[in-house]
C-alpha positions as CSV (number, residue, x, y, z in Angstrom):
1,X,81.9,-3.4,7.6
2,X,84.3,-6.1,6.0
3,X,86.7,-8.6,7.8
4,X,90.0,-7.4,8.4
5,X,93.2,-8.9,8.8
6,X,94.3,-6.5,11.5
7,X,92.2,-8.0,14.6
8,X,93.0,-9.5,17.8
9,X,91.7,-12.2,19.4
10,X,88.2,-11.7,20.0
11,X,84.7,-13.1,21.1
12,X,82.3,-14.4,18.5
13,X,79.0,-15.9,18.4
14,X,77.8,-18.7,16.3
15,X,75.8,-21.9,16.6
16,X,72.8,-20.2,14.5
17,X,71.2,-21.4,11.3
18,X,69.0,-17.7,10.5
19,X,70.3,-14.1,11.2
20,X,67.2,-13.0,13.3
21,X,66.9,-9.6,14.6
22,X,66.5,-11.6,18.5
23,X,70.1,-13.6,17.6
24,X,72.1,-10.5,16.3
25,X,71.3,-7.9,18.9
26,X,71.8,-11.3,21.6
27,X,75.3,-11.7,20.3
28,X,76.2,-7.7,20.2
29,X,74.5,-7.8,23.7
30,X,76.9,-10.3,24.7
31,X,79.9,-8.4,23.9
32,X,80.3,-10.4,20.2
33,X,80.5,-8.8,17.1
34,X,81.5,-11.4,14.4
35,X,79.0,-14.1,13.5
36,X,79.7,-17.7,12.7
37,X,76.6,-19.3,11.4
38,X,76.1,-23.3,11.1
39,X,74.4,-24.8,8.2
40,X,72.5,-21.9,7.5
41,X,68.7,-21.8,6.1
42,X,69.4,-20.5,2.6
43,X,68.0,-21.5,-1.0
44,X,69.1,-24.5,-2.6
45,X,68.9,-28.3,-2.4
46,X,72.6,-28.9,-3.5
47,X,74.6,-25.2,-3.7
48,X,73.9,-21.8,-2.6
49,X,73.7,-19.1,-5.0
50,X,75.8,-15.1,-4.9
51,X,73.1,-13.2,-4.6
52,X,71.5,-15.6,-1.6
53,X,75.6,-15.8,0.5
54,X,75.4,-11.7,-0.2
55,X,72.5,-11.0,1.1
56,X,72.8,-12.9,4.2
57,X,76.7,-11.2,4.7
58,X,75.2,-7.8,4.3
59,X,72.2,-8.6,6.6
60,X,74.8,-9.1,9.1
61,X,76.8,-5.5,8.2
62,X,73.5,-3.8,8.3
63,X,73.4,-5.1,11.6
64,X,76.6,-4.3,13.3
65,X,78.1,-7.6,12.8
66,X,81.3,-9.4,10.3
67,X,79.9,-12.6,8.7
68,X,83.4,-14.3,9.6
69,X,82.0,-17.8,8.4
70,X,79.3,-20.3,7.5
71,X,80.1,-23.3,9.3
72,X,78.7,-26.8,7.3
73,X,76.1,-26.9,4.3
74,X,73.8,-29.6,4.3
75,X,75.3,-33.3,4.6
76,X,73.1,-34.2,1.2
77,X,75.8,-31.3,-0.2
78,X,78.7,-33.4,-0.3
79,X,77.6,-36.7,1.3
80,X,78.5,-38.8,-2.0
81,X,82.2,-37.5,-2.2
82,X,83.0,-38.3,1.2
83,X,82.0,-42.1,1.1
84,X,83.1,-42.1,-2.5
85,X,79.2,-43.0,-4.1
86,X,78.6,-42.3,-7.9
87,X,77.0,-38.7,-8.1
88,X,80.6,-37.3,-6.2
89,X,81.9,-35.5,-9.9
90,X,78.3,-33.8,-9.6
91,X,78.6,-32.9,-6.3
92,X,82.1,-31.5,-6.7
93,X,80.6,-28.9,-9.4
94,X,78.0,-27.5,-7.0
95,X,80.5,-27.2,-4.3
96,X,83.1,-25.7,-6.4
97,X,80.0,-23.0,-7.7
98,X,79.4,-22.8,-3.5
99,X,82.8,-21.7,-2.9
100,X,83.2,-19.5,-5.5
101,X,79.8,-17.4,-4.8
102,X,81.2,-17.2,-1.4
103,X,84.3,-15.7,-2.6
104,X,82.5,-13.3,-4.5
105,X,79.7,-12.2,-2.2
106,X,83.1,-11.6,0.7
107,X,82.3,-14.7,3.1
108,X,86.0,-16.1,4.1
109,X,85.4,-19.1,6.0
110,X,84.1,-22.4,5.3
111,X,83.6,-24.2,8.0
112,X,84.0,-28.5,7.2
113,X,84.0,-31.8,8.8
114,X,84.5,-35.3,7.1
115,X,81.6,-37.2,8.8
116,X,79.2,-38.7,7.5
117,X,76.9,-39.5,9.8
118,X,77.7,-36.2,11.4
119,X,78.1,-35.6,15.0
120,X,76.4,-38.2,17.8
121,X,75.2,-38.4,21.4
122,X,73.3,-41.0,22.9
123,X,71.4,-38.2,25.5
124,X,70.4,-35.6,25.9
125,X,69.0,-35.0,29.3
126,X,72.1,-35.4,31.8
127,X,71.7,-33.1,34.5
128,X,75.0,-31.4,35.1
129,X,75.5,-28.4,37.9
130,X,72.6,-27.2,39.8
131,X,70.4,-29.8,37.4
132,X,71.5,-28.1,34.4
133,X,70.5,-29.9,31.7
134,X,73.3,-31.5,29.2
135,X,74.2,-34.5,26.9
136,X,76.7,-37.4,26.7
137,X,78.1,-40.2,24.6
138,X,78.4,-44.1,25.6
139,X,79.9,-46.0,23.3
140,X,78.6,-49.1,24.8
141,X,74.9,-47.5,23.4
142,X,76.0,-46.8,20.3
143,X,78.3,-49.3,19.4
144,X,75.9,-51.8,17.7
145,X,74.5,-48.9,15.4
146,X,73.8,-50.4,12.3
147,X,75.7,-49.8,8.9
148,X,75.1,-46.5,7.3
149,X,75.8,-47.4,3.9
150,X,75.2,-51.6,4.4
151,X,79.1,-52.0,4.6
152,X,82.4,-51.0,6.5
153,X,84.1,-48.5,4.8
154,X,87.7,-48.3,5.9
155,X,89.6,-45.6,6.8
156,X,92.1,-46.0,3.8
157,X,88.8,-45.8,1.8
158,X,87.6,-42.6,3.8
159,X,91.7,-40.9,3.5
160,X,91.4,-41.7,-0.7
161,X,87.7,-39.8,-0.8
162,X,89.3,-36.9,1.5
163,X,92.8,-36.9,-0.6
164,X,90.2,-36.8,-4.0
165,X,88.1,-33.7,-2.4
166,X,90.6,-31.8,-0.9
167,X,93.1,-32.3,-4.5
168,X,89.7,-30.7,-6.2
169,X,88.6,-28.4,-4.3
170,X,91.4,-26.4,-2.3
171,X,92.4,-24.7,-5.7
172,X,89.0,-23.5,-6.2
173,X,89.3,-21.9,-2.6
174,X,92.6,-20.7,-3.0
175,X,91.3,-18.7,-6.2
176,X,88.2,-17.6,-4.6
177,X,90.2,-16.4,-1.6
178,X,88.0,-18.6,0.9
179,X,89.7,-21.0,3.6
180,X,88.3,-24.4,4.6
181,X,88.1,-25.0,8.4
182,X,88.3,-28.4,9.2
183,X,86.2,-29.3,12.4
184,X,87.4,-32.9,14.3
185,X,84.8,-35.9,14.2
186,X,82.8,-35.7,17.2
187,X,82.9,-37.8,19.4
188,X,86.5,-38.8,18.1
189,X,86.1,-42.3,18.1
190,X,87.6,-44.8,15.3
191,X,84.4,-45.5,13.3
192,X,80.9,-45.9,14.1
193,X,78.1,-47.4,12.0
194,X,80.6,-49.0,9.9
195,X,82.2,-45.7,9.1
196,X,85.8,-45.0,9.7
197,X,86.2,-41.1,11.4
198,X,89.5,-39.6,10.6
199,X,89.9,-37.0,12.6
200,X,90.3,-38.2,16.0
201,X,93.6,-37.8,16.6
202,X,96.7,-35.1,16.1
203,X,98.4,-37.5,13.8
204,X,95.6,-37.5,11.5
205,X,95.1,-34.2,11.2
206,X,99.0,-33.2,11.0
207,X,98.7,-35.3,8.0
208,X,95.9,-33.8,6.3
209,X,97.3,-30.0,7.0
210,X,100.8,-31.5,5.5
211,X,99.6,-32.9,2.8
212,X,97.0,-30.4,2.0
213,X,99.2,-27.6,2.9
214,X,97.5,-24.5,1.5
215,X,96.9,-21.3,3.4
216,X,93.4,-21.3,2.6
217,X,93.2,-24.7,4.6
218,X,93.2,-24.8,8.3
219,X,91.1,-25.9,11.6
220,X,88.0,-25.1,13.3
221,X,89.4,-25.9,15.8
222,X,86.6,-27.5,18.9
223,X,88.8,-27.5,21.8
224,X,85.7,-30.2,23.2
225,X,86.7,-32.7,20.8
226,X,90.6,-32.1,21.2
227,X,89.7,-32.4,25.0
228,X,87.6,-35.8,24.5
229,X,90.5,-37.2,22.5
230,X,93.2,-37.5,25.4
231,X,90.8,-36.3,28.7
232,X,92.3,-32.9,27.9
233,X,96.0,-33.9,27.7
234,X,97.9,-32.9,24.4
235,X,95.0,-29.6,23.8
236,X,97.8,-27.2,24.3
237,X,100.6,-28.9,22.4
238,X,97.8,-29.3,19.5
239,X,97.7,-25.6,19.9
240,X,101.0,-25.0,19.6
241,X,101.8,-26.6,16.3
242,X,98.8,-25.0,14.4
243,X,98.9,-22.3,16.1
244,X,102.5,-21.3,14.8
245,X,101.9,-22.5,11.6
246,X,98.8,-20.1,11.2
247,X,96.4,-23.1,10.5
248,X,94.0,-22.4,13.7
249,X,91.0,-20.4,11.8
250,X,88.6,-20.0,14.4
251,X,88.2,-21.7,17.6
252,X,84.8,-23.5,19.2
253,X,85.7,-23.1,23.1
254,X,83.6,-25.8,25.1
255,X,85.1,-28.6,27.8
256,X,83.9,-31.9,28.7
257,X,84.2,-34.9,31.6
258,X,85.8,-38.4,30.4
259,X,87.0,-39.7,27.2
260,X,86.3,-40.0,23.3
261,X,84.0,-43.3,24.3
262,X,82.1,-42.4,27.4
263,X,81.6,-38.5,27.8
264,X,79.2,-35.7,29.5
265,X,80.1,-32.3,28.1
266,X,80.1,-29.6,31.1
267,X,80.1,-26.1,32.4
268,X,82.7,-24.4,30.5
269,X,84.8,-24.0,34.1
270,X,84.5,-27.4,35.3
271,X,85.9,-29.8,32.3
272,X,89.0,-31.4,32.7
273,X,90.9,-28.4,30.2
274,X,92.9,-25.6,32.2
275,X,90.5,-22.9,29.7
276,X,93.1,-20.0,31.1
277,X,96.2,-21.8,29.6
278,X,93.9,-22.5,26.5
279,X,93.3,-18.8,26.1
280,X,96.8,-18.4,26.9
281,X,98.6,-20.7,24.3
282,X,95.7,-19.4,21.5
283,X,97.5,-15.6,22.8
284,X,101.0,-16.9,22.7
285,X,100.9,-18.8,19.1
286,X,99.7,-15.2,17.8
287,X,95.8,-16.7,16.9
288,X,94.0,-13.5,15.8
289,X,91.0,-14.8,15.1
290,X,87.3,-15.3,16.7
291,X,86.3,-17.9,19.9
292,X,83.0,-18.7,20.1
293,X,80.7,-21.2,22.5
294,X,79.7,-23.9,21.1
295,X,77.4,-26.6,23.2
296,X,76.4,-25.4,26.4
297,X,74.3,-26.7,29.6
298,X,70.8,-25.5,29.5
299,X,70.1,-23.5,32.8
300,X,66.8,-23.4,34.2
301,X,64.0,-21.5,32.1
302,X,66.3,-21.5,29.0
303,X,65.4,-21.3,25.3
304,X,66.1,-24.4,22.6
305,X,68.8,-21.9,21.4
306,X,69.9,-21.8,25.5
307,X,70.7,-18.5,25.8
308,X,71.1,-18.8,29.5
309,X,74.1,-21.4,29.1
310,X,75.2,-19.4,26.4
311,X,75.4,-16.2,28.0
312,X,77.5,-17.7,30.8
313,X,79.7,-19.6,28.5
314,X,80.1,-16.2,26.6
315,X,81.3,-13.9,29.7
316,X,83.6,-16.8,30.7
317,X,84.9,-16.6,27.7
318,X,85.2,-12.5,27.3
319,X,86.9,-12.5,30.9
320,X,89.6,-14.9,29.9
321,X,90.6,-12.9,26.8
322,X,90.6,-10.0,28.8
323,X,92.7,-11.6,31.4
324,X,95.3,-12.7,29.1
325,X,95.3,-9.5,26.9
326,X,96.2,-7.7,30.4
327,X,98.5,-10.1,31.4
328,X,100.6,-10.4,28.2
329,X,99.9,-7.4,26.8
């Protein structure tokens, strides 16, 4: 089984870091047939090797399943390049043999974000629905985090380390036929611990697709972030212009309550998104590719995976598709 360019729309499943034979038959169980894995557990303490990104994509065939991306390698991967620290040429080398081993062995996403400290919460144990168990961000908690790197480093400083990568590295991809999928900072909030986040904003991210404008460069594109930027407002007009420009790669389908600052992420049905007309617009703008969950409430008796929450996020999801494949044909 290879990836095809001839798909609709469809249900994925990601969110894992091993292809166990308890995750792969969970996700075909659940309707989901394509597999995005996040920072998965392979060899390697700064690039992953052919025969290592092969193995693991033919795992999956063996299996029933397309390995349709790897979301993220490890932080200490590129962490130097994207705060512009002495080692980045070094880093850039292992990245580029990354990429191109990922051509080779047939893996065609690479997931991305530009954050440093990577994503944050300050809990995790809000009780949503039915005493669900979730998590939140207060900026008031975090606010006063101290520096990462024992100074501010400005956002002009963070768009010249991006503009420096991206210049490098999108030609390697473009040869080794494997798209980048940038994923927003989450939360979307101007900086924390004295480092600037970029991609908070539709501005900011038009501008990187524009000036960056290669077809192997596009968005992972969590509609939770998009939906704590503006309380939801702007998520289908976000949609529309990537969407048409066939930048939208794959799409992370979660919702929350409140704003970029203060934040509890919810019950796929009961954020403050209209998920129909998000499934809708995704349909309309001709997205072909895979929507998977992404977090999810913990129901009662769940796993640490939560395949409870993720069970119902996933047949919210399928029935939506469905919906809007009957009702637009």
């Amino acid at each position: 089984m290879s990836i095809t360019t001839d798909l609709q729309m469809r249900l994925g499943f990601g969110q894992i870091s091993e292809l166990t034979e308890e995750h792969m038959a969970f996700g075909k169980q659940c309707g989901a047939f394509d597999v995005v894995m996040n920072t998965p557990q392979l060899p390697g303490d700064a690039k992953w090797e052919f025969h290592d990104l092969l193995y693991l994509r033919m795992r999956a065939e063996k299996n029933g399943l397309r390995l349709a991306s790897l979301e993220n390698v490890p932080l200490k991967f590129y962490d130097k390049i994207m705060v512009g620290l002495p080692g980045r040429d070094e880093q850039l080398a292992n990245m580029t043999h990354t990429i191109r081993n990922m051509g080779a062995a047939g893996i065609p996403i690479l997931g991305y974000h530009w954050m440093p400290l990577h994503w944050l919460r300050t809990s995790f144990d809000d009780l949503v629905r039915g005493g669900a168990v979730s998590n939140s961000f207060d900026i008031d908690l975090a606010k006063h985090a101290p520096l990462l790197h024992g100074r501010e480093i400005s956002e002009d400083e963070m768009w010249a380390n991006y503009d420096w990568y991206l210049e490098h590295i999108l030609p390697v991809c473009e040869e080794a036929g494997v798209r980048l999928a940038l994923h927003p900072d989450d939360p979307p909030i101007p900086s924390i611990a004295g480092v600037a986040r970029l991609f908070r904003n539709f501005d900011n991210f038009k501008r990187a697709m524009d000036t960056h404008n290669s077809p192997m460069h596009g968005l992972d594109f969590c509609h939770g972030c998009w939906s704590e930027m503006r309380m939801g407002e702007g998520v289908l007009e976000a949609i529309e212009h990537f969407g048409r420009q066939g930048r939208i790669f794959y799409v992370h389908l979660r919702d929350v309550q409140g704003t970029a600052e203060r934040f509890t992420e919810c019950f796929i049905n009961e954020g403050q998104s209209d998920i129909f007309a998000v499934v809708r617009k995704l349909k309309e703008v001709g997205f072909d590719g895979i929507i998977i969950d992404d977090h999810v409430p913990h129901l009662i008796n769940d796993t640490v995976y939560g395949h409870r929450g993720r069970a119902y996020a996933m047949g919210y999801i399928t029935a939506m598709i469905e919906i809007v494949n009957k009702l637009d044909g």
